[in-house]
Backbone bond lengths (Angstrom), bond angles and torsions (degrees), N, CA, C in turn:
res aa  C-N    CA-C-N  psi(-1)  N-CA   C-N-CA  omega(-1)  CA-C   N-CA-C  phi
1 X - - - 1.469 - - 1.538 109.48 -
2 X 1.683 116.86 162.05 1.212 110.58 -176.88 1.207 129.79 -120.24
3 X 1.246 120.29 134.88 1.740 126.41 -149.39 1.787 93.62 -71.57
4 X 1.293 108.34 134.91 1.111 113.16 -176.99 1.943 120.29 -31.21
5 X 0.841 106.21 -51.88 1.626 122.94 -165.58 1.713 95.92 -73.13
6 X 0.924 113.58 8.49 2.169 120.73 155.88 1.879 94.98 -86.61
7 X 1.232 101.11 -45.29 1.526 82.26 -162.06 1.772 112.16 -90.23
8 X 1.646 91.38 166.94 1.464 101.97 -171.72 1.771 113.02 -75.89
9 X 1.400 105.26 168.09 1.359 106.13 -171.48 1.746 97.76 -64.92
10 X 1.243 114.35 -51.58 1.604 94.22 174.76 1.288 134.14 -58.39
11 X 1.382 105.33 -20.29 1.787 93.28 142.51 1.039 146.87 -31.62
12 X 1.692 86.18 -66.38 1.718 108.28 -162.83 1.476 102.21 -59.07
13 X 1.358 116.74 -54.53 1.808 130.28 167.98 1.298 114.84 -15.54
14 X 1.633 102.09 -53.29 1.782 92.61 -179.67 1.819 113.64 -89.98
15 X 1.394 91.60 -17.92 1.850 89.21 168.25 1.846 103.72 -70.20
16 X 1.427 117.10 -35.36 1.228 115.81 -166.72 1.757 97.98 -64.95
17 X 1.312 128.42 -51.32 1.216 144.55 -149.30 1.937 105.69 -73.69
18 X 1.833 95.96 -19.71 1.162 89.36 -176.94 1.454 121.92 -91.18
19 X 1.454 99.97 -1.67 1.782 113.15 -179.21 1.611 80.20 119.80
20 X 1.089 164.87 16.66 1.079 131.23 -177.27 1.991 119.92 -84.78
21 X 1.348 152.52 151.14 1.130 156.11 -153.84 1.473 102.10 -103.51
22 X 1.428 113.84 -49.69 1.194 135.14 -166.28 1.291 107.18 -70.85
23 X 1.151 115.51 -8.37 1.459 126.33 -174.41 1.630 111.74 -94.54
24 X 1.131 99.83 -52.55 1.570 120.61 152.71 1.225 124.74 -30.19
25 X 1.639 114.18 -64.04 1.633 127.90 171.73 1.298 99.65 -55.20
26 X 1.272 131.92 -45.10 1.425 114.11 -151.40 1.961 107.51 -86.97
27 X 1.154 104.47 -13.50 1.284 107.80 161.38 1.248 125.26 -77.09
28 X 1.310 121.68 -48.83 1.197 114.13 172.30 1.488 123.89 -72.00
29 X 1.467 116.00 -13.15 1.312 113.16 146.97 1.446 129.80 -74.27
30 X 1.280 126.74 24.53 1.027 123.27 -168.22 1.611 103.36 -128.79
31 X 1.643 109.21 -33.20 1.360 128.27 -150.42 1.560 104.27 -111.55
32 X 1.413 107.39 -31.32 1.721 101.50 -159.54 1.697 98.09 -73.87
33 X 0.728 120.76 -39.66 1.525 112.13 -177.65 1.300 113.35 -55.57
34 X 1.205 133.61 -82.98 1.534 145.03 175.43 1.948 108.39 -49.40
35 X 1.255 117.97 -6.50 1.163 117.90 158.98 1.409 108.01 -101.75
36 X 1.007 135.04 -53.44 1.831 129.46 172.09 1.232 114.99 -41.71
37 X 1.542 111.54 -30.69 1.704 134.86 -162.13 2.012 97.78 -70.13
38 X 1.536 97.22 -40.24 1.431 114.33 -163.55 1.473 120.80 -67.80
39 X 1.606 87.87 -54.32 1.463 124.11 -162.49 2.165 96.28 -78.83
40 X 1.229 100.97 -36.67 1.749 88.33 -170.74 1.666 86.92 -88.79
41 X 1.203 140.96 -14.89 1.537 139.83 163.96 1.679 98.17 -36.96
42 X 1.025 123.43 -47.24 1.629 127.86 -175.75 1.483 114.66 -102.03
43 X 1.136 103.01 -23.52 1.894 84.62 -176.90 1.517 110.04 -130.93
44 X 1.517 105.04 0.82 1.808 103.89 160.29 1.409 115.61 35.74
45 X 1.173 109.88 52.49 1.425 149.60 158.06 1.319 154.16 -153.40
46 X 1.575 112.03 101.07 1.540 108.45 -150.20 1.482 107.67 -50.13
47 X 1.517 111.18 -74.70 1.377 129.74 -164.63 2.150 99.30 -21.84
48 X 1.039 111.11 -65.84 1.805 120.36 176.03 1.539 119.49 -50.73
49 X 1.287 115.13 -33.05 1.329 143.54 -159.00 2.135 88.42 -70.16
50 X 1.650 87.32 -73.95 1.291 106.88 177.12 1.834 120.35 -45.68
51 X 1.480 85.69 -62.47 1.639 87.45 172.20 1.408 132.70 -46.39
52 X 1.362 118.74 -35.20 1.168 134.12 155.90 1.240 115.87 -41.04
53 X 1.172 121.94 -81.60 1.852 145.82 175.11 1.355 100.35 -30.19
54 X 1.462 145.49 -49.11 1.063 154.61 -140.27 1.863 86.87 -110.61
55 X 1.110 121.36 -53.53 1.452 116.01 -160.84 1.977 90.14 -53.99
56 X 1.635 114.69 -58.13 1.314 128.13 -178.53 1.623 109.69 -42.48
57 X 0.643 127.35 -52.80 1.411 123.39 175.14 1.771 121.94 -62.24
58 X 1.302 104.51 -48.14 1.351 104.57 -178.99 1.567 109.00 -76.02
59 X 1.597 114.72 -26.13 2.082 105.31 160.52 1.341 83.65 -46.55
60 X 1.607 135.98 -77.16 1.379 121.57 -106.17 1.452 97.50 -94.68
61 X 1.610 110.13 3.55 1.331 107.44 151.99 1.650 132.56 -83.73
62 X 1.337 109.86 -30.59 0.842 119.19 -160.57 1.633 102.73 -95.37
63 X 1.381 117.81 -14.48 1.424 117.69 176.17 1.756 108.84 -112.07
64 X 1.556 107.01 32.88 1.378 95.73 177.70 1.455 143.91 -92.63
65 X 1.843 97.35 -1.53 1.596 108.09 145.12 1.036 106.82 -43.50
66 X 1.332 143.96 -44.39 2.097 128.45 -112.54 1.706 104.24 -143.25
67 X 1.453 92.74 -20.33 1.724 94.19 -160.48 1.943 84.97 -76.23
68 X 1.563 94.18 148.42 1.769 124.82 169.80 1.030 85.17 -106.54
69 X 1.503 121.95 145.02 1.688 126.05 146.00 1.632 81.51 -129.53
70 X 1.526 100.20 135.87 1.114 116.53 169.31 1.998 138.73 -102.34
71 X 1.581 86.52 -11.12 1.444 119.98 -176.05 1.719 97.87 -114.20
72 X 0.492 101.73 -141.79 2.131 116.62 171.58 1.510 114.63 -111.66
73 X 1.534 103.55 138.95 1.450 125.96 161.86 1.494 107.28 -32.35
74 X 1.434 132.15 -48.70 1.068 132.39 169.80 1.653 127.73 -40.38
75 X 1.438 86.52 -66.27 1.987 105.66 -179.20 1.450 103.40 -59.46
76 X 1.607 126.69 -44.40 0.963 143.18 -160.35 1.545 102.85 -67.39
77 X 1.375 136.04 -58.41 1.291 138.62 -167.01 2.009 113.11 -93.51
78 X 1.805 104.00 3.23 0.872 123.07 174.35 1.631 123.11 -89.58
79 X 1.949 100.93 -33.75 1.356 103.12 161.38 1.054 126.52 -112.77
80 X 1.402 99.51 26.73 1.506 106.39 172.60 1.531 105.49 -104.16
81 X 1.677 126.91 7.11 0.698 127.43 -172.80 1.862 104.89 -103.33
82 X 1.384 88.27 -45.75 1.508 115.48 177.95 1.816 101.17 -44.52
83 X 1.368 102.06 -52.69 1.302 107.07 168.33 1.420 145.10 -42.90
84 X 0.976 111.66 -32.90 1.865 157.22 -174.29 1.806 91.86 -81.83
85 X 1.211 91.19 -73.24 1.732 96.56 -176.90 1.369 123.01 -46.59
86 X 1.589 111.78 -50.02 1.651 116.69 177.37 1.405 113.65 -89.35
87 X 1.092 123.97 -8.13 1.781 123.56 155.41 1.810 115.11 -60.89
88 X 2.042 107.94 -41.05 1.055 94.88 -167.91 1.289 109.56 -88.94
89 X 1.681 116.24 -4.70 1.590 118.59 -177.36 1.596 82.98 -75.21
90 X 1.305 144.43 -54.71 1.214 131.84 -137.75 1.167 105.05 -64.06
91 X 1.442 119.87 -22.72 1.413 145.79 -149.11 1.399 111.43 -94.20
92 X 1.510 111.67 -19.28 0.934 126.90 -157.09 2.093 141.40 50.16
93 X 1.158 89.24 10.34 0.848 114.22 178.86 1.649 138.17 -88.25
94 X 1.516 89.46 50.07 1.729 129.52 179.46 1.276 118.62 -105.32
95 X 1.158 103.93 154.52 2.042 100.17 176.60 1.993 95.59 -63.68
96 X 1.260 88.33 155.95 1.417 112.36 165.33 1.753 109.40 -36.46
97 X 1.405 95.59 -52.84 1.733 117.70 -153.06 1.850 90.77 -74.44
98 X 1.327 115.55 -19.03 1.387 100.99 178.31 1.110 123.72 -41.21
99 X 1.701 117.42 -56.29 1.185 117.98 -167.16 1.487 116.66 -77.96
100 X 1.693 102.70 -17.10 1.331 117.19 -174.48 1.474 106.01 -57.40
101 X 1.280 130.27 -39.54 1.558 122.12 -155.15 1.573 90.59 -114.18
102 X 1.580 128.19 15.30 1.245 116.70 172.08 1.630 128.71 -73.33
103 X 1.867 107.76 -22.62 1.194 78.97 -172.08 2.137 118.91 -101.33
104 X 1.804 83.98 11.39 1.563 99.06 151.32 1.563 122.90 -74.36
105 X 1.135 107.88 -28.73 1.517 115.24 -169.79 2.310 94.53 -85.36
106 X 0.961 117.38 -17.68 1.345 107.90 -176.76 1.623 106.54 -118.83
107 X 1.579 137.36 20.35 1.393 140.78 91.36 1.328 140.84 -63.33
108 X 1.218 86.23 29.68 1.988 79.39 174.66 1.883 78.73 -111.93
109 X 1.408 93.75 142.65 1.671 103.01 -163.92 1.668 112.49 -65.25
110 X 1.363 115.60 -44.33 1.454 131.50 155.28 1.587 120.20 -39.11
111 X 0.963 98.61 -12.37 1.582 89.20 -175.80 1.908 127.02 -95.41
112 X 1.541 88.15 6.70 1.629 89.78 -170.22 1.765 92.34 -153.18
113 X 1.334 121.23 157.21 1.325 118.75 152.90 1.559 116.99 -67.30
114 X 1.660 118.73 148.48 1.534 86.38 -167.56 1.568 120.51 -81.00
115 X 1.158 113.15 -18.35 1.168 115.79 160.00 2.243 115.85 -28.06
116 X 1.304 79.53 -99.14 1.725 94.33 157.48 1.652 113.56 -23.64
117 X 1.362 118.81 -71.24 1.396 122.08 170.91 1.407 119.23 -43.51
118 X 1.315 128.07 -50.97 1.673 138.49 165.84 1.525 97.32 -42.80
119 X 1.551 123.21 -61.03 1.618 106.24 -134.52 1.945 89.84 -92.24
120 X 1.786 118.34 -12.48 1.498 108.52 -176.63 1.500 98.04 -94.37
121 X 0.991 126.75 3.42 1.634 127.49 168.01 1.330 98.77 -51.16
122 X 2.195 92.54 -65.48 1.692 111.38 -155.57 1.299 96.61 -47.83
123 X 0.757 107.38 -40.89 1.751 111.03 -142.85 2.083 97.11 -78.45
124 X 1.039 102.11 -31.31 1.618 101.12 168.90 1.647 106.07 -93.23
125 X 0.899 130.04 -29.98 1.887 114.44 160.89 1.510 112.01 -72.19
126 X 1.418 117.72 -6.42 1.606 115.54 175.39 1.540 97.51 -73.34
127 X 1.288 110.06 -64.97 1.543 131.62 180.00 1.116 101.63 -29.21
128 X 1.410 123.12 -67.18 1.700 121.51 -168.74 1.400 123.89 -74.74
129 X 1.162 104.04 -17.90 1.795 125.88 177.92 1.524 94.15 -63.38
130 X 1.202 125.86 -40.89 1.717 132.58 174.96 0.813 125.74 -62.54
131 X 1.460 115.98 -33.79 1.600 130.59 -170.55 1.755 92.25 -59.14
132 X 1.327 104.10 155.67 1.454 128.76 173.99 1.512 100.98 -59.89
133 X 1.426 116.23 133.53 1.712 118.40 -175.74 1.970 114.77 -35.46
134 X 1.145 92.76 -48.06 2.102 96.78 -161.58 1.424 84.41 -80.02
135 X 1.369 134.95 -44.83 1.638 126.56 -169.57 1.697 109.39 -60.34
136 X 1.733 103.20 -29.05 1.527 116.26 -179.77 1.117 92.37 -59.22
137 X 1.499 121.99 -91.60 1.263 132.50 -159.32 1.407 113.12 -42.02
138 X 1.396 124.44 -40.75 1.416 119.96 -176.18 2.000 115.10 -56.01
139 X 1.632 90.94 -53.63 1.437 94.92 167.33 1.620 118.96 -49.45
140 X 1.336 105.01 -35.11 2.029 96.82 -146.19 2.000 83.64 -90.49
141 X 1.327 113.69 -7.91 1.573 114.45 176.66 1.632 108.66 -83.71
142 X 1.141 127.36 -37.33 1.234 126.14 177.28 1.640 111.26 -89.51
143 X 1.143 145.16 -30.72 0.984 160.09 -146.59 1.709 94.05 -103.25
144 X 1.281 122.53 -75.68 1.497 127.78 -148.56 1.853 93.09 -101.18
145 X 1.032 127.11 -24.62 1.620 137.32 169.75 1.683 116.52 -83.14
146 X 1.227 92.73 -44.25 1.575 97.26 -174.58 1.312 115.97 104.65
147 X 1.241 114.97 -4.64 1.709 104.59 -146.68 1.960 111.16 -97.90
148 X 1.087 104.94 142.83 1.439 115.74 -170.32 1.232 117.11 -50.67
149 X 1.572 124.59 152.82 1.601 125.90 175.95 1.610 118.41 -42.12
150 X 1.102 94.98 -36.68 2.078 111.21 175.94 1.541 94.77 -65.10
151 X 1.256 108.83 -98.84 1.244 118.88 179.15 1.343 114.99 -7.47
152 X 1.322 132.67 -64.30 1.759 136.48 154.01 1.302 118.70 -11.55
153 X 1.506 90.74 -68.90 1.488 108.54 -165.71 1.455 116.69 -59.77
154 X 1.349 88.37 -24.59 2.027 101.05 -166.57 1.507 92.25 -86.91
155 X 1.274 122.35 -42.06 1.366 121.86 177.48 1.434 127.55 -54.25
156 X 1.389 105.34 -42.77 1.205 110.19 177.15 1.768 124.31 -128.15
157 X 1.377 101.58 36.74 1.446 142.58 166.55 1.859 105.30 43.17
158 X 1.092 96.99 65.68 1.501 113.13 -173.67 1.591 105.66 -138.88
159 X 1.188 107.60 160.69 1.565 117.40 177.64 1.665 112.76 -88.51
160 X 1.535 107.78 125.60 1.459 107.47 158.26 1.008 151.40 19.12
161 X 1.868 94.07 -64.02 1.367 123.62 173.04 1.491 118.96 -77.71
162 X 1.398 107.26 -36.68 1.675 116.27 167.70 1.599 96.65 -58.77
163 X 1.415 134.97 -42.74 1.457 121.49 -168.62 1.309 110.45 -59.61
164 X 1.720 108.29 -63.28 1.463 131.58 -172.48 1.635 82.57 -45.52
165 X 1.599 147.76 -72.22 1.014 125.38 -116.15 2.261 98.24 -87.71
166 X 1.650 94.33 -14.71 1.590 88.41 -164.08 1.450 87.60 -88.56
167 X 1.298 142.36 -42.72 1.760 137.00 155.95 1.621 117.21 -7.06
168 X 1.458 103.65 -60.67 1.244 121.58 -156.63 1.544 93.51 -70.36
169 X 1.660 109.69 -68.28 1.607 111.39 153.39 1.549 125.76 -10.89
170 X 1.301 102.80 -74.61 1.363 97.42 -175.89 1.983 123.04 -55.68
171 X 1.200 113.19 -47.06 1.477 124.57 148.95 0.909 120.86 -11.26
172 X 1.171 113.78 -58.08 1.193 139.08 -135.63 1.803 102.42 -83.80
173 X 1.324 95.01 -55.85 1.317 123.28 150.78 1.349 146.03 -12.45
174 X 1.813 86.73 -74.85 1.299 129.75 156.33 1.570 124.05 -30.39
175 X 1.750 85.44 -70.26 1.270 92.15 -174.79 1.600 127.87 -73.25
176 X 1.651 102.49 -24.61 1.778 98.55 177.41 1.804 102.69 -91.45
177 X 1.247 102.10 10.71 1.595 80.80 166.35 1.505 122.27 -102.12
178 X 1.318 92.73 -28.24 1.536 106.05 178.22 1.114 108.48 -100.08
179 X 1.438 138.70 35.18 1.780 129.67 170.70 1.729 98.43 -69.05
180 X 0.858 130.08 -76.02 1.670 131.89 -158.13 1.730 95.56 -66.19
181 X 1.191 125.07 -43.13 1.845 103.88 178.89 1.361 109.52 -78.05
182 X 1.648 112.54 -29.15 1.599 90.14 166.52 1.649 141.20 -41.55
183 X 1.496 83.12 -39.91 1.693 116.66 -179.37 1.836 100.60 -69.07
184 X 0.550 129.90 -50.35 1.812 138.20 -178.24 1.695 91.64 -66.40
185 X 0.970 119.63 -84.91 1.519 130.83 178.01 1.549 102.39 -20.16
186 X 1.230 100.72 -79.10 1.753 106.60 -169.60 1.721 106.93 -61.93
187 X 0.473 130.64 -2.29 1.740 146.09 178.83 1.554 100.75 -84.84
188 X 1.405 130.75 -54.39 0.875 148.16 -123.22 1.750 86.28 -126.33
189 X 0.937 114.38 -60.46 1.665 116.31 174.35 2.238 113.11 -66.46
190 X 1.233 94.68 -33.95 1.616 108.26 174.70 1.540 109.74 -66.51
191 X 1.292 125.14 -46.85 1.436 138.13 -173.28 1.834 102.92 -80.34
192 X 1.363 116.16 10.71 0.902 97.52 175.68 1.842 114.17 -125.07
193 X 1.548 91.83 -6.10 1.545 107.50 -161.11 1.842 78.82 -120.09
């Protein structure tokens, strides 16, 4: 007889569909890695990463009378993950640092078609072009320079706390302007990687 992990995911589907457990294991041995792999790719946080992964599995346990997949087990538990992710950005309910390391994470050339990559640039140098002049500069100095909250401050002879507070500002910003194109964007950049 053959140990589960010979057979194909449309197998497993109808072993899964029949009540089987083993059917279960062998997916999530197959999936949790390269889905955790995906999912902390965007939100660079285990604890959420995980929670996610775990919520996906126990639907696809718990709906395995009923569930259609019409594409593959693969695609299927892939945008159902994708799903998970842009509900909880919408939600806001990300570390702080999410947005912080985003607009490194959307110059790294791989990370967008360039098309796509060109027009969510614009659309975040539009955003900051708005920002109040010293909140501009503070952002476009740490952000496009690199350079540390000190370093700022010393640069442009202000306290720390004035940096941290026009940063946070700008974020801040950031984030309620771009909630719904983030969501389109990352959809759109996820479906492709």
């Amino acid at each position: 007889m053959a140990t589960y992990s010979t057979y194909t995911d449309y197998e497993l589907l109808a072993f899964l569909k029949a009540g089987d457990e083993a059917a279960l294991s062998e997916f999530y041995k197959r999936y949790w890695q390269p889905l955790y792999i995906s999912v902390n790719n965007m939100l660079k946080d285990r604890q959420p990463c995980e929670d996610i992964i775990q919520e996906i599995f126990i639907k696809l346990w718990d709906k395995r009378e009923s569930i259609e997949i019409q594409i593959s087990v693969k695609a299927y538990l892939f945008a159902s993950c994708r799903y998970k992710v842009f509900r909880l950005i919408k939600s806001q309910k990300v570390r702080e640092d999410f947005f912080d390391g985003l607009h490194e994470r959307l110059h790294e050339p791989s990370a967008y078609g360039s098309l796509e990559h060109k027009e969510l640039l614009q659309q975040i140098n539009s955003i900051v072009e708005q920002l109040p002049d010293k909140c501009r500069e503070v952002y476009k100095l740490s952000r496009e320079e690199n350079l540390s909250h000190k370093e700022i401050a010393e640069r442009l002879g202000i306290s720390t706390k004035t940096v941290e507070n026009h940063i946070t500002r700008a974020l801040t910003q950031l984030r309620s302007s771009m909630g719904g194109l983030l969501t389109i964007e990352l959809i759109g950049w996820w479906m492709k990687n």
